[in-house]
N, C-alpha and C positions, 0 to 999 in steps of 0.2 A: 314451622315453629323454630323460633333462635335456637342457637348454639348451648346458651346457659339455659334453656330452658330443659332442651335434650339432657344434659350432662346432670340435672339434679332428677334424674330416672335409672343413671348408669351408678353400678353398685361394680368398684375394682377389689379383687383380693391381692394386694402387691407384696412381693415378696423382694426386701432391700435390704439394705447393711447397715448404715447407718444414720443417724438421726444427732442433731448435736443435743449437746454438747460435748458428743462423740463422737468426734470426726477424725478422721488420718487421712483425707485426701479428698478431690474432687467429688468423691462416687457420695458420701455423704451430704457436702453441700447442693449437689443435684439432688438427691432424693428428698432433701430438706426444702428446698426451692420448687419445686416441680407440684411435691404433695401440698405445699401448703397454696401457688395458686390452684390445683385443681377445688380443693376445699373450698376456696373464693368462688368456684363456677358450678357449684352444687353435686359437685360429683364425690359419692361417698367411697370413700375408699378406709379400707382394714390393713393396715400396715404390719408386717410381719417381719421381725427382727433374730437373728441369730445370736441372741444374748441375752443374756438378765441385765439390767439396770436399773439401781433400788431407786427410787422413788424420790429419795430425799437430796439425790445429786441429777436428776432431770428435768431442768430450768424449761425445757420447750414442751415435753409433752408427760403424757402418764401411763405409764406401758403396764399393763394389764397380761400379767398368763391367765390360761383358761382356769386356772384355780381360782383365781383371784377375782375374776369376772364373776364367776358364778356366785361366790361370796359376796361381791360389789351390793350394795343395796342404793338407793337414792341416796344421793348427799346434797343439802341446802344449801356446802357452799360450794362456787364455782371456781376454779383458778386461773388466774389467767390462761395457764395455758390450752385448755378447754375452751376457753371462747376464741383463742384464737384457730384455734383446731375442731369449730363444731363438728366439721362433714369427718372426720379422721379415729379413730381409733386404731387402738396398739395392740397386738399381742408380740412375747414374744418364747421361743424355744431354746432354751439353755444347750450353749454350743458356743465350742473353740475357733467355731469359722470366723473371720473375720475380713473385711477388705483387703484385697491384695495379700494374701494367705501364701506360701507357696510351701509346698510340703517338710521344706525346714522349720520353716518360722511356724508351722501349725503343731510340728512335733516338738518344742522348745515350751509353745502354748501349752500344749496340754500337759505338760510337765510341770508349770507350773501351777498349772489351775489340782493337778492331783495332789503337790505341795501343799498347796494350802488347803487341800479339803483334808487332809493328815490334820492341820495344824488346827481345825476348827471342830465344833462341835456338829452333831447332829441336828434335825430337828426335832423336838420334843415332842410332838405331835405324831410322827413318823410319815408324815404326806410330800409326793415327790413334785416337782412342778413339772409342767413339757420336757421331755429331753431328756430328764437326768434319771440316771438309772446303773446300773454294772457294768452296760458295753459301752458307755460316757468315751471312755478313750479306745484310740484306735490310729489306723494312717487315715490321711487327707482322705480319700476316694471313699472307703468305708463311711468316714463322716460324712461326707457329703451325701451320700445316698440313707444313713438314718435318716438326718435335716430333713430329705426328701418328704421319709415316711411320716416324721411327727408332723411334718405340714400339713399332708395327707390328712394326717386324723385331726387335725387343728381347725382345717377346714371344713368340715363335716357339720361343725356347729355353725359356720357362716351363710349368711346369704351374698350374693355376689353373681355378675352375667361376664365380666373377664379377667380374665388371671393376665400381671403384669410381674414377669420377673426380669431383674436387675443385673447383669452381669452372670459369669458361666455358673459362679456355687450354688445357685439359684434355679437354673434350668431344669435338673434333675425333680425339683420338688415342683417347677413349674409344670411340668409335661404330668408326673405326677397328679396333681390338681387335676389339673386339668381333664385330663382322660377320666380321672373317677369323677367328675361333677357335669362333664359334657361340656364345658364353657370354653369359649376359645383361648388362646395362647399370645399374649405378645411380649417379646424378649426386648433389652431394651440393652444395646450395643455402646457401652461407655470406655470399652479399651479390649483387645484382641488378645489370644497369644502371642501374635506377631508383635505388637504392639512394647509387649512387658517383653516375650527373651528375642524379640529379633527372628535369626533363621532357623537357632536351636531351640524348638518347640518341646512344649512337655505334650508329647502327648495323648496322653490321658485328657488333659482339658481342653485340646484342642478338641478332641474325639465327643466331649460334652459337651462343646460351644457349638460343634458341627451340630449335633444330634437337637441340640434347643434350637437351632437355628429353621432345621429340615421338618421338624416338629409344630412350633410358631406358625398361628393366624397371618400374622405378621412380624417384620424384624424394623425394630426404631434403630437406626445410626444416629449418631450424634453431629457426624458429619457427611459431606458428599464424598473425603479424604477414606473414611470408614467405611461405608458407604462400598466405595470399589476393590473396598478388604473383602469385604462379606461376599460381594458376587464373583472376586476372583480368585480368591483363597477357601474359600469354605461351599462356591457352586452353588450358593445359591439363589433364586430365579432374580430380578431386576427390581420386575414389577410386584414383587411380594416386601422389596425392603422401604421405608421413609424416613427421610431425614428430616431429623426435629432439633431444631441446634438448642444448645443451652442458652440459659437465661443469667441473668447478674440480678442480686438484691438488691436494693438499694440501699446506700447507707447514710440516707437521711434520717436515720434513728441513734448515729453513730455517736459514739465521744466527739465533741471537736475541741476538745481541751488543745491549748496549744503546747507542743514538743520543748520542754525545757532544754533540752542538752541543746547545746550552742556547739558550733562546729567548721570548719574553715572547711576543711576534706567534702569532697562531692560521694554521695553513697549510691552505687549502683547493686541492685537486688534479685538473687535469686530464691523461689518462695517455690517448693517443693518437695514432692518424696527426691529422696539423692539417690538414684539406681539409676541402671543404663539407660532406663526408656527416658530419660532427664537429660541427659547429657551433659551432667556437671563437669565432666572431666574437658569438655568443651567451652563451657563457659572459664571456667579454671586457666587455659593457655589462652583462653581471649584478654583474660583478666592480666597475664603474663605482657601482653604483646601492649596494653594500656597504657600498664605501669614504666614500659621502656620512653615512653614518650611521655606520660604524665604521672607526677608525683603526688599531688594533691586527690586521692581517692580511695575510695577504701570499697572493698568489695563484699556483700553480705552474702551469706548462703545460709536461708532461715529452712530448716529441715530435718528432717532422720530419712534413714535409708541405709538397706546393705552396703554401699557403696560411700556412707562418710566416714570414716575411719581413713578409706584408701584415698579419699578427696583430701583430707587434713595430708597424708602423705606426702599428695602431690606439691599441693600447698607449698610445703617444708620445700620440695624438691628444684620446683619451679624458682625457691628461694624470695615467694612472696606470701609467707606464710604471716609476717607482721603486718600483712596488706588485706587478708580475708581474713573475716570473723565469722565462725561457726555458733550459730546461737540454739543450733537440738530444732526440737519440734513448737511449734507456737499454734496457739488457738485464743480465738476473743479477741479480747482488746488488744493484747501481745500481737495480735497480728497486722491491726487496726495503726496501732503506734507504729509498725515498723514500714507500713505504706507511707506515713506520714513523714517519716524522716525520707524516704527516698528518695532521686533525684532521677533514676532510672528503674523501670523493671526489664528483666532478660529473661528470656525464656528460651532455651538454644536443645530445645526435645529432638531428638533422634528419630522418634513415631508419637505422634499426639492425633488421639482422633477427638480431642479438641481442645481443651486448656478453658478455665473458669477463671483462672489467679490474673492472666492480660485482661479480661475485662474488669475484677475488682480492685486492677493497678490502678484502670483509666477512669476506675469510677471514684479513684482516690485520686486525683489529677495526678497519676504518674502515669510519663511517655514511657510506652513499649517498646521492646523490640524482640520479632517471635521469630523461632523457624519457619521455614515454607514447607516444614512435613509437617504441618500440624493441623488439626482442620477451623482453629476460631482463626488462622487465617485467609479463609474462605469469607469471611464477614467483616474482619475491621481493614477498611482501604487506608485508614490516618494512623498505623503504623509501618516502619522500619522491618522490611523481612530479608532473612538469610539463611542460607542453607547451615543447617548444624556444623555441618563440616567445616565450612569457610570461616574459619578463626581469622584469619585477617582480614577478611569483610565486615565480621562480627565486631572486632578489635577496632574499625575505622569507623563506624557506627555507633558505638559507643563511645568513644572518643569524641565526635563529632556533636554529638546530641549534648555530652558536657560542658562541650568549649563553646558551642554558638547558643545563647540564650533563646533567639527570636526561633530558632527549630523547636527545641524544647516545648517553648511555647505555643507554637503551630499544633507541633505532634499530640499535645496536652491540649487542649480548648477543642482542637476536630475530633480527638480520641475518644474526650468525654461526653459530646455532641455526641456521635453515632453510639456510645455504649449504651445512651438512653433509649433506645429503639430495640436493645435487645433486653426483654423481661420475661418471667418466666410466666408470668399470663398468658403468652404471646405460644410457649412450651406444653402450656397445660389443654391450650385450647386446639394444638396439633396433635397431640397425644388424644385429644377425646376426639377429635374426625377419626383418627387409625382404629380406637377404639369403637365408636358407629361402624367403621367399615364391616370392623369382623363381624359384627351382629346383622346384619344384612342378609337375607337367606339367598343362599345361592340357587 
């Protein structure tokens, strides 16, 4: 029996972060790409989110708490996003976790999520949704392992043969699941602790990414880069981990309105979170070493991150603060338009176990240029690679891709060529072999 045929028998209870129109970084546009081709392959999957999002600001799907489900009656009419999500449904559980959380930025969250539950009313009804209750706030570690338990009971109303979870805040509620339902376990490896703080590890989450790890049917890498994180950092076994690289949407559904602003200046772009695992502060003095030799360019850095504030710094410091433009965080068309003025994307990451933004450069005909610590350059041959570190390889590189047209060009037509080869059909249908494997009796 084919592959699609297996997959519309396979029922996943996946447990992710985010869905757009909520995104803050890769981990969402994966989970958004991933879930909707498995949907395409008959594979029914229960999507479970760590958050409320009301209804009338979620353009792609309709997130349902188990309150609300149960209240649910038939509706006549469908909405788009229903048909394009038949296999998919949402729940999700009211919670400050969020992507890329770290015990600061989760303690800031729930201060102000307690803010404004000061500032609002009650409900009139007095019925609580998933989640929300008197121990609501708490530290990181605490949270994470409530998360666990309401998934725990969240789960209970589901049918489902594998539990897929998403990254570390998700493990605890994965093994969770899992252990109370008997279904197997597969974790799905999108960035490390190595990854986010380098050699200085928190850990506590390391100590959970180990344990989801040791835990997990199996462990999905993103890359082969990642891949030799998991078996030499975390022990463990070889033959229990698979590498399922990411996929690119396509954006033949895109705007192609064309870019009014006129412009003499070449725009070379950085498109990411601004923290260390980025390595803005490297692209930043590459951007320095540019500007000594060439006048005409201006350098973006489209993003948020602990670390823009000290990037504007540097900016100022390096004395090419009139030269980079910090534009915050962008989603949508904002991100869409600013491919579109590009004339370069960079990507100069410190640890990447794999980068989604260089394939939606080249899927915007802009030429790349990635680190060689990152793992989507294990896949694209038709770009430009350089070690993080190498500011003035970086620096000649990008120089060189602006001044000579016909590389540009090269880099651009082979980039976009091979980007097409990477789709996340190609993601959904690796992810459902790993998925058969663990149902296999031993």
């Amino acid at each position: 029996m084919g592959l699609i045929d297996e997959g519309a028998r396979i029922r996943v209870f996946m447990l992710g972060w985010e869905f757009p129109p909520f995104i803050s970084g890769g981990l969402g546009t994966a989970c958004y790409g991933l879930t909707k081709a498995l949907d395409q392959l008959g594979v029914k999957v229960t999507f479970v989110l760590p958050k409320m999002v009301e209804s009338q600001y979620a353009t792609h799907v309709k997130l349902l708490t188990p309150i609300e489900a149960r209240k649910r009656t038939s509706s006549k009419r469908v909405t788009q996003s229903e048909r394009e999500l038949a296999n998919v449904k949402f729940r999700s559980i009211l919670s400050p976790l969020e992507a890329y959380a770290t015990p600061h930025t989760y303690d800031e969250k729930v201060a102000e999520i307690l803010r404004l539950r000061r500032e609002s009313t009650t409900t009139t009804n007095g019925s609580c949704e998933a989640g929300e209750g008197p121990d609501y706030a708490g530290d990181l570690y605490r949270e994470v392992h409530r998360y666990a338990s309401m998934a725990m009971e969240l789960a209970k109303g589901e049918e489902f043969d594998v539990v897929h979870a998403h990254d570390w805040m998700t493990y605890p509620a994965g093994i969770g699941v899992s252990m109370a339902s008997g279904k197997p376990l597969v974790v799905h490896i999108h960035s490390t602790e190595f990854d986010r703080s380098g050699e200085h590890v928190n850990q506590m989450v390391y100590d959970i990414e180990r344990e989801g790890m040791q835990r997990a049917s199996k462990v999905i890498a993103v890359s082969h880069f990642t891949r030799s994180v998991v078996i030499s950092r975390y022990g463990i076994p070889g033959d229990k981990v698979e590498v399922v690289y990411n996929g690119v949407e396509r954006n033949g559904t895109w705007s192609t309105a064309p870019v009014t602003i006129r412009r003499e200046e070449k725009i070379v772009l950085f498109l990411g979170r601004i923290t260390m695992q980025k390595g803005p502060e490297y692209f930043l003095q590459a951007a320095k070493k540019v500007l000594d030799v060439m006048d005409n360019v201006k350098f973006v850095m489209a993003g948020s991150g602990d670390l823009m504030y000290r990037s504007i710094e540097l900016a100022a410091q390096l004395g090419i603060g009139h030269k980079v433009l910090f534009t915050g965080f962008l989603r949508g068309d904002d991100v869409r338009r600013i491919f579109r003025m590009a004339d370069l994307y960079v990507m100069p990451s410190v640890s990447e176990p794999f980068g989604i933004a260089p394939l939606e450069a080249l899927d915007n005909d802009v030429p790349v240029i990635i680190s060689k610590q990152s793992g989507v350059s294990e896949v694209l041959k038709h770009a430009l690679k350089v070690d993080f570190w190498d500011i003035n390889e970086m620096a000649n590189k990008i120089a060189a891709v602006l001044k000579y047209p016909s590389l540009r060009m090269t880099l651009r037509n082979h980039g976009n060529f091979e980007v097409r080869k990477l789709r996340w059909r190609d993601a959904a249908r690796n992810c459902l072999r790993v998925y058969q494997e663990t149902l296999v009796p031993v």
